[in-house]
C-alpha positions in Angstrom: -0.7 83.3 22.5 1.5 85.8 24.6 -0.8 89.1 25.1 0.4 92.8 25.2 1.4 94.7 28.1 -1.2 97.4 28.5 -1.5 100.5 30.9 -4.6 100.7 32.5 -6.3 103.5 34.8 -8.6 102.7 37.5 -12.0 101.8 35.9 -11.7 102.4 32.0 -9.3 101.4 29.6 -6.3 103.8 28.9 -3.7 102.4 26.3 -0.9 103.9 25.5 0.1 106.3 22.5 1.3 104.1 19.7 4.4 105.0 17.9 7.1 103.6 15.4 9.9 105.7 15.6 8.8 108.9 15.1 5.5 108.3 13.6 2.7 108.1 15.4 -0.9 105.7 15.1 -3.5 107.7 15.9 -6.9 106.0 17.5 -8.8 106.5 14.7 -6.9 104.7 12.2 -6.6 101.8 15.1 -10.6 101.8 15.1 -10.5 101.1 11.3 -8.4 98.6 11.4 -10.5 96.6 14.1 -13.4 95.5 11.8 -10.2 92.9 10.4 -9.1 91.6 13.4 -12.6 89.9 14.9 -11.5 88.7 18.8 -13.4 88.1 21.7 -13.7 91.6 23.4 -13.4 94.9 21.3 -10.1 95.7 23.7 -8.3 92.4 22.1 -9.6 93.6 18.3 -8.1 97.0 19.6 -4.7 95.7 20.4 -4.8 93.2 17.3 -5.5 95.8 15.1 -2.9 98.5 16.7 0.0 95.5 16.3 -0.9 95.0 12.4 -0.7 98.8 12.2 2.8 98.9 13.9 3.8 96.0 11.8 3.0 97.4 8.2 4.3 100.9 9.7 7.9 99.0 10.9 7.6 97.5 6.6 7.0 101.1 5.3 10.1 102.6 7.3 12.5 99.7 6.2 11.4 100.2 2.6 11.9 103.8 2.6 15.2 103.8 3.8 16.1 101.3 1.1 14.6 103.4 -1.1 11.7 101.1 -2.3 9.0 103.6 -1.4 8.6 107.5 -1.6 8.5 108.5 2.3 5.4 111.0 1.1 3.8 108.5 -0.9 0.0 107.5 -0.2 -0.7 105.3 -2.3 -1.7 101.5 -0.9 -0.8 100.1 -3.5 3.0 101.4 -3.6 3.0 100.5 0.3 1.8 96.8 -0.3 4.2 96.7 -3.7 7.6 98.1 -2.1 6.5 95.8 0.7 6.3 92.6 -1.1 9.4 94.1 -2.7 10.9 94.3 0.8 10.3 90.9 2.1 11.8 89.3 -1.6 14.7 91.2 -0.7 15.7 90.7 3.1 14.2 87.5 4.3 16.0 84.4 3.7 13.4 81.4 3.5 15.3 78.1 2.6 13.6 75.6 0.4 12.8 72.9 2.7 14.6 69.7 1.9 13.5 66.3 0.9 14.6 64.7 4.4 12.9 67.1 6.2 9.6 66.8 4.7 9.7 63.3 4.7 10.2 63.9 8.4 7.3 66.0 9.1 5.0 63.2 7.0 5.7 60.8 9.0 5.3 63.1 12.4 1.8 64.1 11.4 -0.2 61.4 10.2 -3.5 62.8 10.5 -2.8 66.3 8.8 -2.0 63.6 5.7 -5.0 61.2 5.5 -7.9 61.1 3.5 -11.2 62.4 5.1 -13.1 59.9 7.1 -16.7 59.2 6.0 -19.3 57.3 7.6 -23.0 56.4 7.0 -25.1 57.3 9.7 -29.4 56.8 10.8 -30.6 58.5 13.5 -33.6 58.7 15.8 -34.1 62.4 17.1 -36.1 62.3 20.5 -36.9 66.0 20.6 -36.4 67.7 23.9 -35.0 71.3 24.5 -31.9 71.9 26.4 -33.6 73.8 29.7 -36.7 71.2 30.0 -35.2 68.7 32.4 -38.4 66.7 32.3 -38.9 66.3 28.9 -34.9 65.4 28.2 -35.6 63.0 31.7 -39.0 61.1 29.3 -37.4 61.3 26.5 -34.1 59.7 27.6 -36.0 57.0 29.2 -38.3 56.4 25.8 -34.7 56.3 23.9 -33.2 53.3 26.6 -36.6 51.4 25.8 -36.2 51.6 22.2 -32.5 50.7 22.3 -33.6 47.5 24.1 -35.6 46.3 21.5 -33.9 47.5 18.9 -30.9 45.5 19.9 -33.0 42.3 19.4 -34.7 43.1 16.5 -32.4 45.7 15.0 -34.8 45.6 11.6 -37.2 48.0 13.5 -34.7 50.9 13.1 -36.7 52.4 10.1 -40.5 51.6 11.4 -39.1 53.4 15.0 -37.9 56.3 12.9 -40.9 57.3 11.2 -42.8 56.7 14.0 -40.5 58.4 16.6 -38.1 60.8 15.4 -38.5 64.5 15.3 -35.6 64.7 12.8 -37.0 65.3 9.2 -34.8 62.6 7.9 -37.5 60.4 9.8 -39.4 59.7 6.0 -36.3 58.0 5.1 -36.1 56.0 7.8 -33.5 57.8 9.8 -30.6 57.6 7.1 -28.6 60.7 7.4 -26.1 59.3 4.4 -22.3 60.0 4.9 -21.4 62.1 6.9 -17.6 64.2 7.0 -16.8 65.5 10.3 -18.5 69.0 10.9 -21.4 68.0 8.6 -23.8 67.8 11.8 -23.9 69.6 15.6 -21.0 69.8 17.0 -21.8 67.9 20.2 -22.9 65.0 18.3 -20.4 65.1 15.5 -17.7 64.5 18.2 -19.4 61.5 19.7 -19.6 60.2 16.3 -16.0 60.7 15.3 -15.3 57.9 18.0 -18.3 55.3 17.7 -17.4 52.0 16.5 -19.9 50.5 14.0 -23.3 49.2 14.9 -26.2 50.6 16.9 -24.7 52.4 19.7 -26.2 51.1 22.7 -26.8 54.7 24.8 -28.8 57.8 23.8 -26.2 60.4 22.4 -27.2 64.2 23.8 -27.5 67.5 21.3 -28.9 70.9 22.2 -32.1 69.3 20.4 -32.5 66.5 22.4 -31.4 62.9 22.6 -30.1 60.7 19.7 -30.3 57.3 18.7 -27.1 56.1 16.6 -26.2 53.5 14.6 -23.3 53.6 12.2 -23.8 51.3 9.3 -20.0 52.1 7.8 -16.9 54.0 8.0 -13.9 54.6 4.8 -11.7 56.8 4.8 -9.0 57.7 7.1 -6.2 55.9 5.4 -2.7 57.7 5.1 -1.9 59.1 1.6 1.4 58.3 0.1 4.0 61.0 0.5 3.9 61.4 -3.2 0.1 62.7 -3.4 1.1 65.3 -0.9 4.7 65.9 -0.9 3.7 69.4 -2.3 1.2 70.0 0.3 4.2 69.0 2.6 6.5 71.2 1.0 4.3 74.1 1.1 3.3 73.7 4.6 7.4 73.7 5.9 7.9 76.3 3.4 4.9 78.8 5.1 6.1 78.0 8.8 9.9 78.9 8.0 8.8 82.3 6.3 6.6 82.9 9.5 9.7 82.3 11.1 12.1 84.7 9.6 9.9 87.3 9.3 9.0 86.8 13.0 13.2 87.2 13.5 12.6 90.2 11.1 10.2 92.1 12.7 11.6 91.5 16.4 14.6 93.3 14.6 13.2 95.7 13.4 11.5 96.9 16.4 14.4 97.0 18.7 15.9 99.2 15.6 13.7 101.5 14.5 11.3 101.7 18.4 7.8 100.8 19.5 5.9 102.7 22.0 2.9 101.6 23.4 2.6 97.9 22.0 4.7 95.0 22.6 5.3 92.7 19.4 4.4 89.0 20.6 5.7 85.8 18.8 3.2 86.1 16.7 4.3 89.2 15.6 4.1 87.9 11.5 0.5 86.6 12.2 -1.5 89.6 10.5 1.0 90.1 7.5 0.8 86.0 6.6 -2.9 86.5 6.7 
C-alpha cells in the first residue's frame, strides 16, 4: 500500500494541519478516530484515521452542496443517511456481466473450492523454543521413533501415550480433521503440503518437535460455477464499487482541496469497511 507524505521535524513527529476545503480536522477528533484503525505503530493508526476523517469530510461537503444534508447539521445519523444517499446517486457501478464472472471463476480456482480437510495424529516431543539442548534430545528421540515407526507403523498409538506431551496423547495422538488455521501456524503450514502417510522428519512448532502422519485428505475440489456464481457476482460487484468510488474520491479532492494528507489508492478502503 502507497503511504502518505508526511512532514517531519528533527526528532518527534510533526504532521501537518489537516484540512478539506475550508474545514479543518483538529488532532483531537484524529485521536478518536485511531481506536478504528488498529496498524502497526500509533503514527500509521494516526494517518489511517486522519484519511477516513478527510474522506467522510470530502462525502459531507459533496452532499451539502447537493443539498442532501443541512451544512449545520450534527446529527451522525443524517451524515451517514445523506451519505449513502450520495453514493446511490453519483457513482455508477455496472452489474458485472455473465462473461466476465465466468472469467474470473476460472482465473481463481482456489478462492472457489471447497475447504480442504484432513485427519491428522500427532506425537508432541515437548521442548521450548530458547532450550537448544532439549529441542537437540528431543529431535534426536523423534528421528529414533520415526525409524521404527516406519517398520512397524501400528506403534503410532502405544508411542503416543507413552511419548507425547500433547493431551490428545490418551487418544492415541488422533487430532481428527483438521481445516487450515485449526492448529499453530508453523505447523498448519507444513501440513497444508504433506502428502499422506507418516511423514518421515520431525515437523518444528514453538512447543517443540512433531511427529505427523496424515491418515486422509477430502476436500479441495472446485465447486461448479452455479453454487457460487453469486459469490462470484458479489465479489466483481464490491471491487468495481471500490473502483469508482476510488475515481470519486480522487475527484473530489483535487475539487474541493486537501491539506496535510495525501489520498492513496486505497483511498475507498475505510468507507467499504
Amino acid at each position: 500500500m502507497q503511504m502518505i507524505e508526511i512532514a517531519q521535524l528533527p526528532g518527534r513527529y510533526a504532521p501537518p494541519p489537516v484540512k478539506v476545503g475550508d474545514k479543518s480536522i483538529d488532532e483531537e477528533s484524529i485521536a478518536r478516530e485511531m481506536q478504528y484503525h488498529p496498524a502497526a505503530s500509533a503514527d500509521e493508526a494516526k494517518l489511517a484515521a486522519a484519511r477516513a476523517l478527510v474522506v467522510r469530510e470530502l462525502l459531507r461537503q459533496r452532499a451539502v452542496e447537493l443539498g442532501l444534508l443541512s451544512a449545520d447539521s450534527r446529527d451522525e445519523s443524517e451524515h451517514d443517511a445523506a451519505i449513502a444517499t450520495l453514493l446511490e446517486q453519483e457513482l455508477d457501478v455496472p452489474e458485472p456481466e455473465e462473461e466476465a464472472c465466468r472469467r474470473f471463476f476460472d482465473a481463481e480456482p482456489e478462492r472457489f473450492s471447497a475447504p480442504t480437510r484432513i485427519a491428522v495424529r500427532h506425537i508432541l516431543l515437548a521442548a521450548a523454543p530458547d532450550d537448544a539442548e532439549a529441542r537437540d534430545a528431543q529431535y534426536r528421540l523423534g528421528e529414533t521413533l520415526l525409524e521404527e515407526l516406519a517398520a512397524i507403523p501400528e506403534r503410532f498409538t502405544e508411542f503416543a501415550m507413552r511419548h507425547s506431551a500433547c493431551p490428545s496423547k490418551s487418544e492415541g495422538g488422533e487430532l481428527g480433521w483438521l481445516a487450515q488455521g485449526q492448529t499453530v501456524a508453523e505447523l498448519d503450514r507444513a501440513l497444508q503440503h504433506l502428502p499422506e502417510g507418516l511423514h518421515d522428519r520431525p515437523l518444528a512448532s514453538r512447543y517443540g518437535w512433531h511427529l505427523v502422519s496424515i491418515d486422509a485428505r477430502e476436500g479441495g475440489q472446485r465447486l461448479p460455477f452455479e453454487q457460487v456464481a453469486e459469490r462470484v457476482r458479489h465479489t466483481l460487484r464490491e471491487q468495481a464499487t471500490r473502483r469508482a468510488l476510488r475515481h470519486y474520491l480522487l475527484a473530489l479532492e483535487e475539487e474541493i482541496g486537501v491539506e496535510g494528507v495525501e489520498l492513496d489508492d486505497d483511498a475507498a478502503g475505510s468507507l467499504m469497511q
